[in-house]
N, C-alpha and C positions, 0 to 999 in steps of 0.2 A: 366476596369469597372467590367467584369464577376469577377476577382478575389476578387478585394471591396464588391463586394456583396456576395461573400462565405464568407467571413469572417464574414461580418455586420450579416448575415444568420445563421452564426457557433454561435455567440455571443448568438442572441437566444435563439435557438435549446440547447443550454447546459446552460443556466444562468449565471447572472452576474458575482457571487464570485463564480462559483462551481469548476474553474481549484484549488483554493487556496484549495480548500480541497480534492485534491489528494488519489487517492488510488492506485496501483501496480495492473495492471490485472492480472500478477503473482504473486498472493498473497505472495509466498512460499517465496520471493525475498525480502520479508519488514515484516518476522512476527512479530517484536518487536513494528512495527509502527499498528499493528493492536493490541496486546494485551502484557503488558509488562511483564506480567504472563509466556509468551516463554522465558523468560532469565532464568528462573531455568528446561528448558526440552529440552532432549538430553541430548548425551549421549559424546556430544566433548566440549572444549573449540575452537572456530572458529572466524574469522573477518570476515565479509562481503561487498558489494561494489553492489550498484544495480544504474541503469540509466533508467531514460524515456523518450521517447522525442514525446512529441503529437504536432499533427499536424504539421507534417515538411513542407508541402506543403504552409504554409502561411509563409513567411520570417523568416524560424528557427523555428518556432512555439513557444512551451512552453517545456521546460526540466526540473525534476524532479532528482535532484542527491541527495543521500542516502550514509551513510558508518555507518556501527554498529559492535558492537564487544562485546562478550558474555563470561564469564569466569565462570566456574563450580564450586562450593566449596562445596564439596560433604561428607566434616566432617560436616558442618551442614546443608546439605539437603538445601544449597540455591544458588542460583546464583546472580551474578550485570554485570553490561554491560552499554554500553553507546551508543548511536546513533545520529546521525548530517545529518538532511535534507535544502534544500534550491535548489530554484528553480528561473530562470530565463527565458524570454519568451517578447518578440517581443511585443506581443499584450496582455498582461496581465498589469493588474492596476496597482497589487502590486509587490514588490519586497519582499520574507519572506524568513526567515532564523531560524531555528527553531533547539533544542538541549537538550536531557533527558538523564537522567542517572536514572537505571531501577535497581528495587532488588524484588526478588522472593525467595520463601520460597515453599519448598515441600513437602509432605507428604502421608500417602497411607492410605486411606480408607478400605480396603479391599485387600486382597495379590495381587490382578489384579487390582484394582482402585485405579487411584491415583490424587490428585488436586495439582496443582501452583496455588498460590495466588501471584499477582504484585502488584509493585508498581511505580511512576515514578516522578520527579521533572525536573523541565525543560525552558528555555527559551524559546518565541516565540518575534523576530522581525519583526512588517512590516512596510516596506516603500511606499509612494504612488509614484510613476514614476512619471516624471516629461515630459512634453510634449503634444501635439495634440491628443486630446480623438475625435471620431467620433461616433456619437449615431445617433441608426436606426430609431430614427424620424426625425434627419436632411435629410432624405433620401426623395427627389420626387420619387413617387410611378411609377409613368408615365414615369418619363425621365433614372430614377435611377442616376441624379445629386444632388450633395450637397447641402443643401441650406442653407444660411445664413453661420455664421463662425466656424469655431470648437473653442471650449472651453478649454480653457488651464489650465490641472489641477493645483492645487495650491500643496504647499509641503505639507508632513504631512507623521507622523510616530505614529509607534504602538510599546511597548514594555512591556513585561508581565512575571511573574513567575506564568507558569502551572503545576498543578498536577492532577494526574491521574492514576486509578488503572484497574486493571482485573483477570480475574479464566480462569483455564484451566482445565476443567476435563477429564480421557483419562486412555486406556487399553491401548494393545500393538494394538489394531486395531479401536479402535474407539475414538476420540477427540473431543470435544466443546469446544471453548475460545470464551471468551468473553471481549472488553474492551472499558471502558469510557475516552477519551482523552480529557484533559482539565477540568476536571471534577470543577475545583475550580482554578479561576485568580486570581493573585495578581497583579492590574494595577501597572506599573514602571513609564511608561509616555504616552501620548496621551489622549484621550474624549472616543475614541470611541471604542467598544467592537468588533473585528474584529476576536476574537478566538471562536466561539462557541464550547458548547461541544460534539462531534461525539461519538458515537455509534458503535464496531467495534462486529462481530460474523462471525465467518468459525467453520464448522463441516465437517467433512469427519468419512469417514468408509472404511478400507482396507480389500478387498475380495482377497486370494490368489488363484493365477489361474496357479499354476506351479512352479517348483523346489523344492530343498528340504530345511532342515532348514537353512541350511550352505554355498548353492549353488546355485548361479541361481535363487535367487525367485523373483518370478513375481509376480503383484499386480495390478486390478483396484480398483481405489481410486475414488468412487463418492463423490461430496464436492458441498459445497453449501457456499457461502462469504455471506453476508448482510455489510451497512451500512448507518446510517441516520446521519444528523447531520440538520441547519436549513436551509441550502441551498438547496440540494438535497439528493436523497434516491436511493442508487445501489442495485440490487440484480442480483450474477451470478453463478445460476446454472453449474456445470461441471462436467470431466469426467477424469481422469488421467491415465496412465501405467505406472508402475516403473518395472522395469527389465532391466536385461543385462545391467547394468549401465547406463541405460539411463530412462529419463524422458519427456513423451511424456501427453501434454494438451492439452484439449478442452473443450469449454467454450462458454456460451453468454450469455455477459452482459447487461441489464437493468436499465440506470439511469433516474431517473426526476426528474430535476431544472421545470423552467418554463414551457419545452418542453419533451418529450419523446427519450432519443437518447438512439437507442441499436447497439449492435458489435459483430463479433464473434472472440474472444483469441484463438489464437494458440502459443504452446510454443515444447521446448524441450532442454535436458538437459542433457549434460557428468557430467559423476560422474569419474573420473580419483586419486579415492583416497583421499585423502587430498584435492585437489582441485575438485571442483563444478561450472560448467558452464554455464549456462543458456541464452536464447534469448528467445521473444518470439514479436507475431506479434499481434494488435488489429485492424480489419479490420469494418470500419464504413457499418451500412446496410442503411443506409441513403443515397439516391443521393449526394446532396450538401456535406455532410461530408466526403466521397469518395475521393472526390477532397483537400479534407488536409490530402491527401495518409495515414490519419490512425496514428498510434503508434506504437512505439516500444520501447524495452524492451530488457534491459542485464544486467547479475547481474554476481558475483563472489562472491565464500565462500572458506575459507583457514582453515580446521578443523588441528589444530597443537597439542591437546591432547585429549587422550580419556579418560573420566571418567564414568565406568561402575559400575551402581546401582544396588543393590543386596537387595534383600527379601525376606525371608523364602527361602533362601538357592541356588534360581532361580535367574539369571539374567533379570530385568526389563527393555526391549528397549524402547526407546520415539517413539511416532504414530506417521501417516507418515505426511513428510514434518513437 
């Protein structure tokens, strides 16, 4: 019964559809899915592979799996790339499967400033799960027994052509992207409008704290994530180190659905060359959510070419993460 009721509790505390609208606590893990403006910045062509798994402690929880892939085309200052999300989860409504293919175009402002403009077209599937829904007014307050019968969802499906754009603007140490996901549906089939459009923004600024240009440098990286959409609204403040080939996070986030749930992210991360490692951990500050021991977080990046951008004569590196 305690566990029925963390869960009935967790439904709350985070809102109805808000697992569906997803965000990476390690942001660095999914930049494409915040702004599609990142497929023309940096300095590799690379594939990536990220995982999430919230709330393991309810039967599996909810998991978030991710794969993108980014190619440089650096005769015309653009890049395309393609990305494929879809998530699965125990106690989730929906079943979504979601898929864009991204083009960005770059260019320089000024010898140190420069903007990515995106763009993105994309499929969005969702299915309704079929089976035993339990809703927290069936709940006796007193006994914390079921009352009356659970309701058996009925089928039903969602499928759509979204599009969606975003700006990056960025030195070699300071960035702002921004991007609007879904910005414009083309309903395919179903009633109901189940994609709203999100809101995505991360800023950082890299302060170097050590080594020299070639060697060893070190970096704290304050950053700041935002996103809204009409579900709920995250904002996570944090703090980063990049040296020594490693990357070391902290963080805490703030979302509100219905309820107020905050966490503190910790992450960190081998840089082994071409390959890129990352885990990271999201720890609930909530009692009750405590007990769905939290999130996690793992990604992979395979950078297989390097295309180095040149301006007035100086090499121009992408800002960090």
């Amino acid at each position: 019964m305690r566990k029925l009721l963390s869960i009935l509790l967790l439904a709350c505390l985070v809102g109805e559809s808000n697992a569906q609208e997803y965000n990476f606590a390690s942001y660095y893990l999914d930049k494409l899915g915040i702004s599609p403006a990142f497929v023309s910045v940096g300095d590799y062509n690379e594939v990536g592979f990220a995982l999430r798994s919230q709330w393991p402690g309810i039967d599996g929880g909810y998991k978030v799996y991710m794969a993108e892939y980014q190619q440089k085309l650096p005769a015309v200052s653009s890049g395309i790339g393609a990305r494929i999300c879809g998530d699965a989860g125990y106690h989730s409504a929906f079943a979504a499967t979601c898929a864009d293919v991204l083009y960005g175009y770059e260019f320089a402002i000024t010898s140190s400033l420069k903007c990515s403009l995106g763009m993105s077209a994309g499929y969005v599937g969702r299915t309704l799960r079929q089976g035993d829904m339990v809703y927290y007014s069936m709940i006796d307050p007193a006994t914390g027994n079921i009352s009356g019968i659970a309701e058996t969802a009925p089928a039903d499906s969602y499928h759509c052509m979204t599009f969606g754009s975003g700006v990056a603007v960025y030195t070699k140490e300071t960035m702002v992207a921004i991007g609007l996901h879904r910005l414009a549906n083309m309903v395919l089939t179903g009633t109901s409008n189940y994609s709203p459009m999100v809101l995505s923004v991360v800023a950082n600024h890299k302060i170097k704290i050590g080594g020299t240009e070639h060697r060893r440098e070190q970096f704290v990286v304050p950053t700041l994530c935002y996103s809204h959409s009409r579900y709920a609204d995250m904002i996570m403040p944090g703090v980063y180190y990049s040296g020594y080939k490693m990357l070391l996070s902290l963080a805490f986030r703030m979302e509100k659905a219905d309820k107020m749930a905050t966490s503190l992210v910790t992450g960190v991360g081998f840089d082994f060359g071409r390959v890129e490692l990352s885990v990271g951990y999201e720890m609930e500050t909530s009692a009750v959510l405590r007990q769905t021991c939290g999130s996690y977080e793992a990604g992979m990046k395979y950078k297989f070419e390097k295309n180095e951008k040149k301006s007035g004569g100086k090499t121009i590196l992408c800002p960090a993460f």
